[in-house]
C-alpha positions in Angstrom: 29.8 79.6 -5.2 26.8 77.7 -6.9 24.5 80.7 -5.3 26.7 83.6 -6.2 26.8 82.3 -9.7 22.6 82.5 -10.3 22.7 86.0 -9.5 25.8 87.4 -11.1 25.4 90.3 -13.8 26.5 90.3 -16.9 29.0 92.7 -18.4 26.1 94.3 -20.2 24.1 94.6 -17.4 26.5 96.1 -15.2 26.7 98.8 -17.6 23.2 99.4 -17.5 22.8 99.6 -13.7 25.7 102.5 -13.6 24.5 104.0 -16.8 21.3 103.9 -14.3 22.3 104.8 -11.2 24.0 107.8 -12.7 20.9 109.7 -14.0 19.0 108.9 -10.3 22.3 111.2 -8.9 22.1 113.6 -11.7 18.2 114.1 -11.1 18.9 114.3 -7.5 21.5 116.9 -8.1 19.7 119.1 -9.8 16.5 118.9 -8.3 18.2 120.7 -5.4 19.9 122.7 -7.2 16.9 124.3 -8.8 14.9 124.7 -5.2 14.4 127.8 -4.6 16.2 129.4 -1.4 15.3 130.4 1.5 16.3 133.7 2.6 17.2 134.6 5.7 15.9 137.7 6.9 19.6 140.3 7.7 18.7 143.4 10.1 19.0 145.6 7.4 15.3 144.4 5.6 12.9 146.4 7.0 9.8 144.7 9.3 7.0 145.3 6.5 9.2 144.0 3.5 9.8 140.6 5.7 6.4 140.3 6.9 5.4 140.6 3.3 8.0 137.9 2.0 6.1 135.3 4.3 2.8 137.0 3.5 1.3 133.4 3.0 2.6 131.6 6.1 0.3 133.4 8.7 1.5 130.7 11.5 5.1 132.6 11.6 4.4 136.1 10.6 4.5 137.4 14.3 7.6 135.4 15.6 9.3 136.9 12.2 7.9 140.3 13.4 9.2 140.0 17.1 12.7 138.3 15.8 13.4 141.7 13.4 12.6 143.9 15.8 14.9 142.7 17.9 17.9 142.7 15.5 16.8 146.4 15.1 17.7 146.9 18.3 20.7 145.3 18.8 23.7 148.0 18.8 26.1 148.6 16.0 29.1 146.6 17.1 31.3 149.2 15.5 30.0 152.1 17.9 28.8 150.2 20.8 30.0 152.0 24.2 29.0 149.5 27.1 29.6 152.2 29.4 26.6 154.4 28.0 24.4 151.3 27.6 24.4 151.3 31.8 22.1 153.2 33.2 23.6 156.4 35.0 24.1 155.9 39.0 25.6 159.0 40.6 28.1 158.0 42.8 30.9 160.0 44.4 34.4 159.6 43.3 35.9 159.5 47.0 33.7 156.8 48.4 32.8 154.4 45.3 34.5 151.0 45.4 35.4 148.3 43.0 32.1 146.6 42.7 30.8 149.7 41.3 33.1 151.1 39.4 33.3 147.7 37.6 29.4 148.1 36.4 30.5 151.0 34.0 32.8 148.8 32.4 35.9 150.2 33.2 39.3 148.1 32.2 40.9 146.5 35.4 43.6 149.1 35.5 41.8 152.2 35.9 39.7 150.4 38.6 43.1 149.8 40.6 44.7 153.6 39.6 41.3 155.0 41.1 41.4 153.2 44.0 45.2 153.6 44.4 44.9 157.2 44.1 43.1 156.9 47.2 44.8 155.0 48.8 47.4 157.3 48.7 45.4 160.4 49.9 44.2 161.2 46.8 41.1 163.6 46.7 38.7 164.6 43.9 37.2 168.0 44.5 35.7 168.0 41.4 34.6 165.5 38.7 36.9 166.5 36.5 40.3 165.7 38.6 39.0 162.2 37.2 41.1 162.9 34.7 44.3 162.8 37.0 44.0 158.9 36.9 46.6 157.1 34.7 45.2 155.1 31.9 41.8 156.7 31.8 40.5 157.1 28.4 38.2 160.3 26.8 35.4 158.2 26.3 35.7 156.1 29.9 36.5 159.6 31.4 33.3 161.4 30.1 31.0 158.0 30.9 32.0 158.6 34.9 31.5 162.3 34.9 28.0 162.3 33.6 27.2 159.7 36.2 30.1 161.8 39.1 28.6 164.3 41.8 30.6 165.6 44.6 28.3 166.6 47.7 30.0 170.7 49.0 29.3 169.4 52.0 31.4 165.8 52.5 34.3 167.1 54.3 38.0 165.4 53.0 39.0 162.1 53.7 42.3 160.7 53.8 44.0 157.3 54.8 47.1 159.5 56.4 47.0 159.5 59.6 45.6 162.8 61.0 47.7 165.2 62.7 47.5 168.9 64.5 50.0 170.9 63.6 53.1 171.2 66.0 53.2 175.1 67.4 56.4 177.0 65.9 59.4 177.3 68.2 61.1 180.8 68.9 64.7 180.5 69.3 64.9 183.9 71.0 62.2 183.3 73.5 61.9 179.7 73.8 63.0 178.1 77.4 65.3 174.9 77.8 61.7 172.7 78.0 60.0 174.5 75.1 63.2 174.0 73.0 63.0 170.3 73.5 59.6 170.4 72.0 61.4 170.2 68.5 62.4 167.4 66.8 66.4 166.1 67.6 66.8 168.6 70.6 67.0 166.7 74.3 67.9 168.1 77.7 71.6 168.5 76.9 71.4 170.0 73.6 68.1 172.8 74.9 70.7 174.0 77.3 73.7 174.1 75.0 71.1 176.4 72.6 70.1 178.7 76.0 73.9 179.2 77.4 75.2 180.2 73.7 72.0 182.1 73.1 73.3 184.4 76.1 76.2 184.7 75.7 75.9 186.2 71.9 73.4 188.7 72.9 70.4 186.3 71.0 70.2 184.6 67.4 69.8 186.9 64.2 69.5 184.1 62.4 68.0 180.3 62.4 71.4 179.2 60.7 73.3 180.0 63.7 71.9 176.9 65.9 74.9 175.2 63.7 77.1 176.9 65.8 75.7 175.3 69.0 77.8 171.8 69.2 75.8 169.2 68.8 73.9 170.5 66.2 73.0 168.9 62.9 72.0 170.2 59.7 69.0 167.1 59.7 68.3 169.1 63.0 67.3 172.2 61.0 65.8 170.4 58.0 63.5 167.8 59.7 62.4 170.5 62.2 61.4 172.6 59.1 59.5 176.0 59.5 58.7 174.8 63.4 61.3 176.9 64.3 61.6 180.7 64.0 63.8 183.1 64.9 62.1 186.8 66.1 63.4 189.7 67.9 65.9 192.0 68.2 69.6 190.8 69.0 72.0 192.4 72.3 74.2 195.0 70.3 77.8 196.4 71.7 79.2 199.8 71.0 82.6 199.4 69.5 84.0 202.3 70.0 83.0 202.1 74.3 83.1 198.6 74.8 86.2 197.3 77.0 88.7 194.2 75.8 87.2 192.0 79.2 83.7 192.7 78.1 84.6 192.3 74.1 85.9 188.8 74.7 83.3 187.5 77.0 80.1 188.8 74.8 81.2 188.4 71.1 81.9 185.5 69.3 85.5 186.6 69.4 88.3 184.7 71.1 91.0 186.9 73.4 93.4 187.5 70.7 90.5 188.9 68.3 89.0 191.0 70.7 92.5 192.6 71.8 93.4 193.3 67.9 89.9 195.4 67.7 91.1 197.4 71.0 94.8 197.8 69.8 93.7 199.4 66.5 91.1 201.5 68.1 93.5 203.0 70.6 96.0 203.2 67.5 93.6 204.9 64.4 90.7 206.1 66.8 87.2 205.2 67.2 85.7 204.1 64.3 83.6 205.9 62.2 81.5 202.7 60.6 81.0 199.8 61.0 82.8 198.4 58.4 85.8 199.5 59.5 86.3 196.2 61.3 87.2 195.3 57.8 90.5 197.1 58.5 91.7 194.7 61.4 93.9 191.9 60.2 93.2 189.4 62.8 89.2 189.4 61.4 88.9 187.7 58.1 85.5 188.1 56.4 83.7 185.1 57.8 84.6 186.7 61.0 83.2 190.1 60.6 80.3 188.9 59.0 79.2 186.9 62.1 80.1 190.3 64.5 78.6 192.7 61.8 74.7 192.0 63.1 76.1 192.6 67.4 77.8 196.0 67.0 77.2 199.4 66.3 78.9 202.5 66.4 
């Protein structure tokens, strides 16, 4: 206490050390304050008005040279297209994979749509079917196809499973074996198709397989344009033919077939063919299955 005593300050000159310490801050302050500032060079000042701004210090003047020149070249962020920035590597659309389309900058999606595309047998014939791919933008699109080339000569190339194509099927010609050729049709069903094929006088139509029992529409439809139906058909002459005969080579059952004779021997022979209309026992789904077999 007796040391802390001898070097207390008085009221006075604790004032006057304040009062003191005050103007030391104050000049402080202000002396930086009134340094002058340095500027820093922006992009925009142009090379000769920053080398003449450090005119006097010789010992940076070309590192401040080098360092403008390359803010000059940076790109305008606002229009900067890292796709153009790449240097331009043809590269074929069918063949090019990930690794490579990623270098152009391309979002993640459109890398996957491309490759998708292809996946799915997708082909580009020309640069421009680029434009098929979902996503793509204008400016991504026209990037790839500056850089695109298609070679005439690189034949198509698909992930499906190559095929030849499966010979067409003749329904009037075809034999049992040749009939089982097609898709759905086995042993029993071949010679279902032959027999009823016979016994009509031939098919007029590829619709009348349906008749055949055993016959599906999926039959028809899965076997597509594979099966064909050419030639002329058997035809009977109404007004000559004989009820045994008319039975056994029509699609007309007994009672049918003796109607058609009874009216014949009743009103004559018939002048046309669509006087079969005429005959009660035929309704119209009847005659128009008969109408392509007979003539007059």
């Amino acid at each position: 206490m007796n040391n802390l005593s001898k070097i207390a300050f008085t009221k006075s000159e604790r004032r006057g050390i304040c009062i003191l310490l005050t103007l030391v801050l104050s000049a402080y302050i202000f002396n930086l304050s009134t340094q002058p500032k340095l500027e820093i060079p922006q992009a925009e000042i142009s090379l000769n008005e920053l080398i003449q701004h450090y005119t006097d210090d010789h010992s940076k003047r070309d590192a401040i040279t080098e360092r403008v020149r390359q803010l000059q070249k940076r790109p305008d962020p606002k229009t900067f297209n890292p796709i153009q920035e790449i240097k331009c590597q043809t590269f074929n659309p069918n063949t090019i994979d990930s690794i490579a389309l990623n270098q152009f900058g391309l979002k993640h999606y459109i890398i996957k749509n491309i490759l998708n595309y292809r996946s799915k047998g997708g082909y580009f014939s020309s640069c421009s079917d680029l434009s098929k791919i979902y996503g793509i933008d204008n400016r991504s699109l026209k990037s790839l196809i500056d850089c695109c080339k298609i070679k005439s000569n690189i034949k198509r190339k698909t992930n499906r499973q190559s095929f030849r194509r499966k010979p067409t099927v003749n329904i009037n010609e075809a034999n049992a074996d040749e009939l089982k050729s097609l898709y759905g049709i086995g042993p029993k069903l071949s010679e279902r198709i032959v027999k009823y094929r016979n016994s009509i006088g031939g098919f007029h139509s590829t619709y009348q397989l349906l008749d055949v029992y055993g016959i599906q529409d999926s039959i028809l439809i899965k076997n597509g344009n594979r099966i064909i139906c050419e030639g002329p058909v058997g035809k009977l002459n109404i007004n000559e033919i004989q009820l045994k005969d008319l039975a056994q080579k029509t699609l007309l059952n007994y009672k049918q077939s003796k109607a058609i004779i009874n009216y014949r021997s009743h009103h004559g022979p018939f002048q046309n063919i669509e006087g079969l209309k005429a005959v009660k026992a035929l309704n119209d789904s009847i005659y128009q299955k008969l109408y392509p077999y007979i003539e007059i």
